[in-house]
C-alpha positions, 0 to 999 in steps of 0.5 A: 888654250884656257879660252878654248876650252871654255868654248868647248864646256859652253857648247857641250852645256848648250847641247846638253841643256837642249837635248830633249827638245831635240828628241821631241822633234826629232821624229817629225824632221826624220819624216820631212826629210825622207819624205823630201827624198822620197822618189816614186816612178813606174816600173821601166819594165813595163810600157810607159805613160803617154806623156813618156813620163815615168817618174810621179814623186820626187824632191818632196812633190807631185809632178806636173803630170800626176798631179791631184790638183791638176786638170783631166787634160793635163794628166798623164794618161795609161793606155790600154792594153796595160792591165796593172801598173807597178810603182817603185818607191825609194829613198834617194841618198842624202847629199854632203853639202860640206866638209864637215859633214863629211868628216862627220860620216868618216869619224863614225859621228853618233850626232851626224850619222844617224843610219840610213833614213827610212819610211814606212807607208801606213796606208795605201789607198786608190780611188776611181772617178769616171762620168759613168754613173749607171754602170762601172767604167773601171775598178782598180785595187791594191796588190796590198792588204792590211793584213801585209802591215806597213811597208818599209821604205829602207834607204840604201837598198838594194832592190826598190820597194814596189805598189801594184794597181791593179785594173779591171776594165768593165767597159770602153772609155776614160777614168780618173785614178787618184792615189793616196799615200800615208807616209811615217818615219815609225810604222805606229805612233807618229803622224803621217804625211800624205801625198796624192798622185794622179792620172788617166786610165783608158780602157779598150774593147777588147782585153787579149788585143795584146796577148801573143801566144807561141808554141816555141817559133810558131805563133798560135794567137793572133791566128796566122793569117791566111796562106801562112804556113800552119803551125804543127800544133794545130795540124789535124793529124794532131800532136805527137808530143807527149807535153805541149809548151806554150809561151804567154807574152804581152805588149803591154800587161796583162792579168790572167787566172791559171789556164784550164785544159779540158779534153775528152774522156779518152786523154787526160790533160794537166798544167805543170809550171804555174803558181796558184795565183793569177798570171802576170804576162808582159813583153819582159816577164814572158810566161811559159805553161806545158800541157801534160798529156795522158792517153788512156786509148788510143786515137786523135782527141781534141784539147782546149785551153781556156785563157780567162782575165783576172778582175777584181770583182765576182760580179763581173764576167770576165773575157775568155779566150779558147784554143783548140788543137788535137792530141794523137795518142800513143802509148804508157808508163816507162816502169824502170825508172827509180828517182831519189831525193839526196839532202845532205846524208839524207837520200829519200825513194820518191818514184819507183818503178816509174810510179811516184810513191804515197807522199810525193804524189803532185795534187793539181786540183788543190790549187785554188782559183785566185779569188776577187779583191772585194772579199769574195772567197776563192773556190779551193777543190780538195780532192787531194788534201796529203801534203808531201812528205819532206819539207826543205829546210830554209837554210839549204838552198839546193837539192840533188834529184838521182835518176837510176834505170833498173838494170835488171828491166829494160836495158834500152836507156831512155830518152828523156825530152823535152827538158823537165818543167819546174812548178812552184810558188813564185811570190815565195821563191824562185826555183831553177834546175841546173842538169849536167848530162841530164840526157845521158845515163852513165853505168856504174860499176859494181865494187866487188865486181867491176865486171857487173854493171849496176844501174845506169843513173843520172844525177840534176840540181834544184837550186832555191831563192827565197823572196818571203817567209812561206812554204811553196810545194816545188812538182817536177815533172820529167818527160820520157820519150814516148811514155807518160811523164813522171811528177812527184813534188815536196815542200821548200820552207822559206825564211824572211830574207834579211835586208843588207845595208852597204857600209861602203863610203860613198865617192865624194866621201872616199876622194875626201879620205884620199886627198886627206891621206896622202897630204898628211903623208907629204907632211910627215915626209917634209917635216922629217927631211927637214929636222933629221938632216945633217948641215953636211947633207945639206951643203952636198944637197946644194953644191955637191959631194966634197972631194979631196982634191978641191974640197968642194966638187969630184976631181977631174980625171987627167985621162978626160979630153972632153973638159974643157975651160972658159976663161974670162978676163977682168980687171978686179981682186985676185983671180979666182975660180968660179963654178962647178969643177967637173966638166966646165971650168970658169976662171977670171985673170984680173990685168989683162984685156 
């Protein structure tokens, strides 16, 4: 004992004695150790490279596809129709090589577990090498500015961190893009280490040859090709629909600005359902934008939606794509319609009789146009310059909407199609609305006269899922069947989502915890049945309970014919028995053959 504790005391004084170099190197092993267990791929969401591979970093080095060192031949290549391309990075989970360590991460070590390993990317940076010197073939940029400050790269969490490069293809042919990462286990004061990735971009001819665009079943681009029947949207009767809904999808992916709708002097035409920034389209995150109408005389008048593509640089002309169709007018406002906000004990009047209130009204041309990366400053319109009035709090994450018919107007309740459209911000948030009933308007009574009917009304839910800090302005707009539609919008403020690290164990740790567990608990069993037990239990445990007829074994019943007895003669001592004397007996008679 006195040897061992010695050990112990001279391992403690070597700890001790070398703690500071430990420190000291303490930040450059945590950097080479998550840098080894750093893993990029791209996004599975979106088309794949040509060689099928998806994944550019992992177990401390490059592929062989992405590889900077690595011929234009023996890249990876980005097909066409892909606009943007999203990079996933992560940190994969440390590997227990040994019991001990294991034991470590269960005993809660301070040494041997040091929390989750983590990285921070201090700086991003794409290049573009093409053959074309007299004109640009590609432009490429970063989803990323300086301003957004180092991005943390968090083992253990539970949504991957993600890079986004962007593409502007200004002509036909092939470039070489190359992609730098400084990467440091501090997000200042450390030095970095850098890791380069690349590939091949191909740009085709022409940027909407992936586009599709539907009006609900119908396909409206690529047009329907001749002897197909003709969608009702472009009928030249024109549409009958007070808000026309168009879905935007793409077999690769696409980068579009907000769409512009113009139309003549007699209808005016708005958006509802974008965000002010430019549209990401692809075969999984399909877009959907509704066309308001509102006739201000009657007649069929032409409407055009202009689809542009989003580049990177104000000098060049970017791709547009027009849709043409017809509106039939009719006619106007639904003026007995109330609706109230209700937030907690609060219930705020946004529209009255039909009309939206002063500090609810929806502004559409405050939205600026998304501006080019290389510093060219968007065009904001400011006609409408008042926020709305109420602000949601970043602790509630739902809001009631009622809807009340004046009983004393029109007693016809409406009917209010197609379902409303929601508008918001949505790198700040995410908004659904949940509406039971939201076509039915249910009479309510009034309690000092039952027999006296108040408004009819109608009640759906704004539910709120926050993705940054920010305030995003949420418009909805309700339809009403033949009647101009009706949108009012607040404000929804957004905290900084905090990151949830799992403390669960992982499963080689918990199967090491159970087999420890329960083979303790078979000791403490044996050694109990071993020291507490009587010499008694143990002869019964051997040679079973004594009786009082023989002292050894249970008396034989006279009543049972089943016993029987086995005699076996032998010449030796005095007989005696042998056996067990419950249903068999053994008996030796020396003398006799």
């Amino acid at each position: 004992m006195g040897a061992m504790r010695f050990s112990w005391l001279f391992f403690l004084v070597l700890t001790g004695s070398s703690s500071e170099e430990t420190n000291q190197s303490q930040a450059g092993q945590g950097n080479a150790e998550a840098v080894q267990r750093l893993r990029i791929k791209a996004d599975d969401t979106l088309p794949r490279f040509s060689d099928a591979k998806q994944t550019l970093f992992k177990a401390g080095a490059t592929q062989p596809s992405f590889a900077c060192d690595g011929t234009d031949d023996s890249l990876a290549e980005e097909p066409p129709k892909i606009g943007f391309r999203r990079l996933q990075l992560s940190i994969d989970e440390a590997s227990s090589s040994s019991m001990s360590s294991m034991l470590g991460g269960l005993l809660g070590d301070a040494e041997e577990s040091a929390g989750p390993s983590q990285l921070f990317l201090i700086e991003a940076k794409v290049v573009v090498i093409s053959s074309n010197d007299a004109m640009p073939l590609l432009s490429a940029a970063l989803d990323r500015s300086e301003s957004d400050g180092p991005l943390e790269i968090f083992e253990g969490d539970q949504l991957d961190d993600e890079v986004t490069i962007l593409y502007d293809c200004w002509q036909q042919g092939t470039a070489r893009v190359e992609l730098r990462f400084l990467l440091a286990s501090e997000p200042e004061g450390q030095p970095g280490t850098e890791i380069c990735m690349a590939w091949r971009k191909r740009c085709g001819s022409f940027a909407f040859d992936a586009l599709e665009v539907r009006n609900g079943q119908s396909l409206i681009y690529p047009a329907p090709k001749e002897g197909a029947q003709q969608p009702a949207l472009l009928s030249p009767e024109g549409t009958y629909e007070e808000v026309t809904k168009l879905q935007l999808s793409s077999s690769g992916a696409m980068r579009l600005k907000v769409p512009k709708v113009t139309s003549e002097e007699q209808l005016k035409v708005e958006i509802r359902g974008l965000a002010t920034d430019a549209l990401e389209v692809t075969a999984t995150d399909e877009v959907e934008i509704s066309i308001v109408y509102s006739c201000l005389s009657a007649g069929v008048i032409g409407v055009e939606l202009a689809l542009e593509q989003a580049v990177l640089s104000a000098a060049h002309a970017p791709e547009v794509l027009h849709l043409h169709w017809r509106k039939h007018c009719g006619d106007s406002v639904y003026r007995y319609l109330d609706v109230f906000l209700k937030e907690n004990n609060n219930r705020t009047q946004v529209v009255s009789k039909g009309r939206t209130l002063p500090g609810f009204v929806h502004c559409p041309k405050q939205a600026a146009e998304p501006g080019a990366v290389d510093g060219t400053k968007p065009i904001i319109k400011t006609e409408c310059s008042a926020d709305p009035a109420v602000e949601i709090g970043p602790k509630d994450l739902k809001t009631s909407i009622e809807l009340r018919v004046d009983p004393e107007g029109n007693p016809v309740l409406p009917s209010l199609q197609p379902q409303p459209d929601l508008s918001f911000d949505r790198k700040i948030l995410r908004a659904y609305i949940m509406q039971p009933g939201m076509e039915t308007f249910r009479p309510q009574k009034s309690m000092s006269s039952p027999s006296l009917s108040r408004a009819s009304s109608t009640n759906m839910v704004v539910r709120y899922t926050c993705h940054r800090a920010g305030v995003s302005s949420i418009v909805v707009t309700i339809y009403v069947m033949q009647h101009k539609p009706i949108d009012f919008a607040w404000r929804k403020r957004c905290s900084e989502p905090k990151i949830h690290t799992s403390k669960a164990l992982t499963a080689p740790q918990a199967m090491t915890f159970a087999f420890l567990v329960c083979g303790g608990i078979g000791m403490v069993v044996c050694m109990v049945c071993l020291f507490c037990s009587s010499d008694q239990d143990k002869n019964q445990l051997f040679q079973g309970p004594v009786t009082k007829k023989t002292g050894r074994g249970p008396a034989r019943s006279p009543d049972r014919r089943d016993n029987r007895e086995i005699e076996f003669w032998h010449v030796g001592p005095d007989s005696q028995k042998v056996g067990y004397e419950y249903e068999e007996e053994i008996v030796y008679h020396p003398g006799r053959s």
